[in-house]
N, C-alpha and C positions, 0 to 999 in steps of 0.2 A: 320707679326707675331701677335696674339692675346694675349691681356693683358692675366695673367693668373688669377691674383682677380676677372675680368669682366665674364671669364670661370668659375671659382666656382662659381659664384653666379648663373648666368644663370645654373648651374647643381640642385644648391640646391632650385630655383623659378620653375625650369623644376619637379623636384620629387615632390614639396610640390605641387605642380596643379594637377600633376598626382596620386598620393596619394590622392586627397581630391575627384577624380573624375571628374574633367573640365577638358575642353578644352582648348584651347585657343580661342576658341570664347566665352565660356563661361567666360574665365577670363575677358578678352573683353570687355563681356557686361557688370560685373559687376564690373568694373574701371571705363567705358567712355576712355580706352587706345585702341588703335590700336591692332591689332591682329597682323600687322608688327611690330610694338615697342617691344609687349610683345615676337614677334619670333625672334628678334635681341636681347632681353637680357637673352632669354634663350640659346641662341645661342653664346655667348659672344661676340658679334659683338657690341654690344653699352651701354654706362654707362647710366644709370635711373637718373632722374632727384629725387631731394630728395621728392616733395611731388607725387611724382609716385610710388617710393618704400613704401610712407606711404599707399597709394591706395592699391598697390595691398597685403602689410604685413597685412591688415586690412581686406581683402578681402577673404585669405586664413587662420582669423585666426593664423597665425604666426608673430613671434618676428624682427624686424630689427636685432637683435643682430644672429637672426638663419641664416637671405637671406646674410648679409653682411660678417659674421665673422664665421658663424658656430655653433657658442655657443648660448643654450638655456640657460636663465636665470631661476631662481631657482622658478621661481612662473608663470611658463610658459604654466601650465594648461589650459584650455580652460576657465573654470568656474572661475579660481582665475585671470586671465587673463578680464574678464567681469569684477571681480568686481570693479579692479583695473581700468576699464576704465572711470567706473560712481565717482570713488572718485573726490572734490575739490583739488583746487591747495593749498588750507591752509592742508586737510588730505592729499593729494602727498609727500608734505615738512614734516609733522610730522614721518610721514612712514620711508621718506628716513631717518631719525633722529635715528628711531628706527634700521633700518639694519644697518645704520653706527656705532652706539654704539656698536651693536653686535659684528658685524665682528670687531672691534679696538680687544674686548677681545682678539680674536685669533694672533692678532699680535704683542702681548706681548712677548719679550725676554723670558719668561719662559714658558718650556712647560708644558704640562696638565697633 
């Protein structure tokens, strides 16, 4: 019986390659992953090693939070997406600082 988290991901790594226009030789080449690896985890036949899934989430352009869970995070843009990769780890920490203050407002017992 195949896991069924190993099955959605392999569904939603399968549409984002084919959506983006690769292959899977083309994802392939543009990993350094196996063309068997990436057909067993579209396949849901095998779980991804984590700095595999960064490989190929980097590769397609897409979120670990979209391949793993389904969910795009709110700055999931391509272009905000870039910018967000060139930030420091002192502007990463100030940022996160920034959404967290945010989002508490919303979790305030009183509504809007």
């Amino acid at each position: 019986m195949k896991n069924e988290v190993l099955v959605q991901i392999g569904r939603r790594l399968s549409k984002a390659r084919t959506e983006k226009g690769f292959t899977q030789g083309d994802l392939s080449d543009m990993t350094g992953l196996s063309i068997k690896m990436i057909s067993a985890a579209e396949n849901g036949h095998k779980a991804m090693r984590p700095e595999n899934i960064v490989k190929i989430c980097n590769s397609l352009s897409i979120s670990t939070d979209y391949l793993l869970r389904g969910e795009s995070p709110a700055l999931a843009t391509m272009g905000e997406q870039e910018k967000l990769n060139t930030l420091t780890p002192k502007q990463r920490e100030a940022l996160s600082k920034i959404v967290a203050d945010f989002l508490s407002v919303f979790e305030e017992d009183d509504p809007i």
